[in-house]
BAFI-189370 format. One record per atom (N, C-alpha, C): x, y, z; residue in one letter. Coordinates in steps of 0.001 Angstrom, whole numbers, padded with zeros to 6 digits, always signed. Atoms other than C-alpha are relative to their C-alpha. Last residue first. Layout:
% BAFI-189370
XYZA...
//
This chain:
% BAFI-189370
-000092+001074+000148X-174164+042819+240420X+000259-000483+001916X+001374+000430-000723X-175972+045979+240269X+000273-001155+000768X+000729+000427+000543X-172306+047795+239097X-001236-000824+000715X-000240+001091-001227X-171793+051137+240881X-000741-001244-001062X+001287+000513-000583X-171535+053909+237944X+000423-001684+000807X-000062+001184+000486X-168034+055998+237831X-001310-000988+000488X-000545+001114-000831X-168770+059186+238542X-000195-001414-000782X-001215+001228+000349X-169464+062375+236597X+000140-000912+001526X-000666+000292-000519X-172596+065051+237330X+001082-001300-000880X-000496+001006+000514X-173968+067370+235138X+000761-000782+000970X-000404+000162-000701X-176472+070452+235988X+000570-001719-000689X-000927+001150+000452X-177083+072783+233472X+000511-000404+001113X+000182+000128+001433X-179416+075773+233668X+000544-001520-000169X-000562+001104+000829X-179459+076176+237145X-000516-000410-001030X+000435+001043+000591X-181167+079253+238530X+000997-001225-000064X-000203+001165-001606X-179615+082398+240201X-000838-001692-000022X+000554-000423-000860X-180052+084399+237032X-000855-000925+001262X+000051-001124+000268X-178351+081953+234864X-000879+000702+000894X+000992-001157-000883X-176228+079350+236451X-000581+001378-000634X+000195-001697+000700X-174287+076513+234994X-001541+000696+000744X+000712-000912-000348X-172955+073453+236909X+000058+000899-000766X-000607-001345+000609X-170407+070780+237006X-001073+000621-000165X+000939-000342+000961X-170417+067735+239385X+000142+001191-000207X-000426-000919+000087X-167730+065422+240516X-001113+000741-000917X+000019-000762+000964X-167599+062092+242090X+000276+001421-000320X-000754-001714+000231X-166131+060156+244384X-000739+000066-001182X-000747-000138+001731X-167956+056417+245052X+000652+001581+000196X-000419-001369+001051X-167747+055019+248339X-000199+000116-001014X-001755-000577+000068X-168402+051306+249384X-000689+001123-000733X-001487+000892+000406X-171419+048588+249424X+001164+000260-000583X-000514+001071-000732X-173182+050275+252296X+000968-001043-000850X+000799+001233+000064X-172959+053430+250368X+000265-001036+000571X-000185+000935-000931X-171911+057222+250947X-001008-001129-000335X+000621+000926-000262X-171639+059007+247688X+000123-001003+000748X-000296+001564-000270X-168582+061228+247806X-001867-000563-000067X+000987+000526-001355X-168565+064807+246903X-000025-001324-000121X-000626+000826-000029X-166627+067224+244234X-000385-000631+001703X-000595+000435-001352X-168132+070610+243267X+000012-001893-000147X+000192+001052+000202X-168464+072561+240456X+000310-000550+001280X-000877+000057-001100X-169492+076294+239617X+000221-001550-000031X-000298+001741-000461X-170467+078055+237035X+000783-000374+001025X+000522+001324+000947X-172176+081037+236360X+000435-000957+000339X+001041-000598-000175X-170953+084169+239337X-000735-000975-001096X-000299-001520-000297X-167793+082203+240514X-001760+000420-000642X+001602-000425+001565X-167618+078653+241280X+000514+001928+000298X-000727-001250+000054X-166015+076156+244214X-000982+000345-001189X+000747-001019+001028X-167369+073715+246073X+000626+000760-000172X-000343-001239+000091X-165802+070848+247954X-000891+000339-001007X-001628-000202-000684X-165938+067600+249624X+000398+001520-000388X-000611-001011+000889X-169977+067472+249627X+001489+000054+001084X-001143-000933-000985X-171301+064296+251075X+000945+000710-000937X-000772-001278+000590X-174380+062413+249549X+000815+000898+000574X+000257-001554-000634X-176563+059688+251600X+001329+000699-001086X-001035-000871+000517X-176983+056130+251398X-000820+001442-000085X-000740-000840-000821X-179016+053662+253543X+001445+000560-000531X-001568+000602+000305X-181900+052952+251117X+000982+000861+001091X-000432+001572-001100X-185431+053199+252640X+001495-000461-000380X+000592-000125-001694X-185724+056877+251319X+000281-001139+000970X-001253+000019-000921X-183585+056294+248117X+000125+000343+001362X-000133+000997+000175X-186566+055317+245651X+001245+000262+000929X+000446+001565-000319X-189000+057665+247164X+000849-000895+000002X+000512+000077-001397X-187159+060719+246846X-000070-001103+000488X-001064+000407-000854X-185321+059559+243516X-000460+000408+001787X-000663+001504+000399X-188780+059655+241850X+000987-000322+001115X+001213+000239-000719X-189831+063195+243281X+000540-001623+000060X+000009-000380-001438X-186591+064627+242109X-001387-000510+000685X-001270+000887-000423X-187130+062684+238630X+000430+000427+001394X+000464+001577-000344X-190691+064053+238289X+001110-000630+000253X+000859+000219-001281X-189277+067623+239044X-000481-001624+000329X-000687-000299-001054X-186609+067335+236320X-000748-000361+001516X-000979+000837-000162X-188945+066758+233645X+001062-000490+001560X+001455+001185-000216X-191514+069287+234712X+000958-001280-000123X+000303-000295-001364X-188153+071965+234602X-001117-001373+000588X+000627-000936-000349X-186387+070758+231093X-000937-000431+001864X-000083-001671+000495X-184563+068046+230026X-001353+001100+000261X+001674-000569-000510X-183403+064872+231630X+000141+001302-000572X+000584-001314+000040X-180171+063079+230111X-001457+000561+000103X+000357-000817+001918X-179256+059725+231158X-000324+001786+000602X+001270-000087+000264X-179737+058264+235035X-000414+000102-001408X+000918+001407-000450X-176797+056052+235807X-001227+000683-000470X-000345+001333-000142X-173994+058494+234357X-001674-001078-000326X-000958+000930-000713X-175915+061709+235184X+000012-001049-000427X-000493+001406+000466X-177737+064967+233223X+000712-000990+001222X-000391+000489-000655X-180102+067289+233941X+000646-001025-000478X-000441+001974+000847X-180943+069920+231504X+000505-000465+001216X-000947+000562-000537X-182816+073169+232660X+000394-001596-000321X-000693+000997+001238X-185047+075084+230446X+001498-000791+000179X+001327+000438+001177X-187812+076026+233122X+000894-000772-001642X+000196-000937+001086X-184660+076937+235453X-000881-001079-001005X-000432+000229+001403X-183745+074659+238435X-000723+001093-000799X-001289-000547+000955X-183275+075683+241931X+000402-000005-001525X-000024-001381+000511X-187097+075721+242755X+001512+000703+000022X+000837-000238+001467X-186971+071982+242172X-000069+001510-000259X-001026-000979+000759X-184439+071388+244929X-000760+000393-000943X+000168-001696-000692X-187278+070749+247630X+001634+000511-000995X+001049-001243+000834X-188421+067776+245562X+000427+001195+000595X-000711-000917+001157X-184818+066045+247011X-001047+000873-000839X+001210-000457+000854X-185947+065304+250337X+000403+000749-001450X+000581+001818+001172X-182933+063331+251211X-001721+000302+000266X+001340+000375-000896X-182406+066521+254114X+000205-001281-000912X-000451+000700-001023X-178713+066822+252680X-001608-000508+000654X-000300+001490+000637X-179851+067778+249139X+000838-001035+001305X+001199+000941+000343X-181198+070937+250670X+000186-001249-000089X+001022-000193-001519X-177537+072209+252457X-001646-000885-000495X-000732+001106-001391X-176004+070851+249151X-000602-000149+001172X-000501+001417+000233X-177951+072837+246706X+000147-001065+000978X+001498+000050-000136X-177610+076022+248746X-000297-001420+000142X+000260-000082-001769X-173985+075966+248369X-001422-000387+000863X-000320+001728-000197X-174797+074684+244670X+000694+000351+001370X+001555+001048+000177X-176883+078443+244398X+000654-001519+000487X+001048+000180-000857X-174059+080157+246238X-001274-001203-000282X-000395+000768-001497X-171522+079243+244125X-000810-000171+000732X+000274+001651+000122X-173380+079751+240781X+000231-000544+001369X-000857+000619+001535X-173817+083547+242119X-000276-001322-000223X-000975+000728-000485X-177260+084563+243734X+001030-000708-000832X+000043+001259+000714X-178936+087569+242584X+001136-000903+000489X
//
């Protein structure tokens, strides 16, 4: 079984293609998603339509996701990654729970970019 680390090792390596439906078989049937800009998503069908969503809507956009670090032990883990954008950086920081090599709880923090 894979610890938390591994799974958001994983994670990362997928979430670099910017095909994000191919994280769907990291989440857990009673998995919460939360972020800033999006709100709280709950459960697996949930989840999937929002990884399908952000596919599309960030395919013709020229930003991309860059992991600065991971750390974690056999449940949680968190890691700390930049959002590359043409109109500047953000840092964030996301936190993680893991039950049998799943994600139960995935939360990120950053400060949201305003539209303006």
């Amino acid at each position: 079984m894979m610890q938390a680390k591994e799974v958001i090792e994983t994670f990362w390596e997928i979430q670099n293609d910017n095909d994000y439906s191919k994280l769907i078989p990291l989440f857990a049937e009673n998995a919460v998603f939360e972020d800033p800009a999006i709100g709280r998503v709950e459960g697996k069908e949930a989840i999937t339509a929002l990884l399908h969503h952000l596919t599309k809507e960030l395919a013709d956009k020229k930003m991309h996701f860059e992991v600065l670090e991971i750390a974690g032990d056999e449940s949680v883990a968190w890691s700390r990654w930049l959002w590359k954008r043409p109109d500047g950086d953000i840092e964030g920081v996301g936190l993680y729970k893991v039950d049998d090599g799943k994600l139960t709880s995935y939360r990120d923090f950053y400060a949201v970019p305003d539209e303006g």
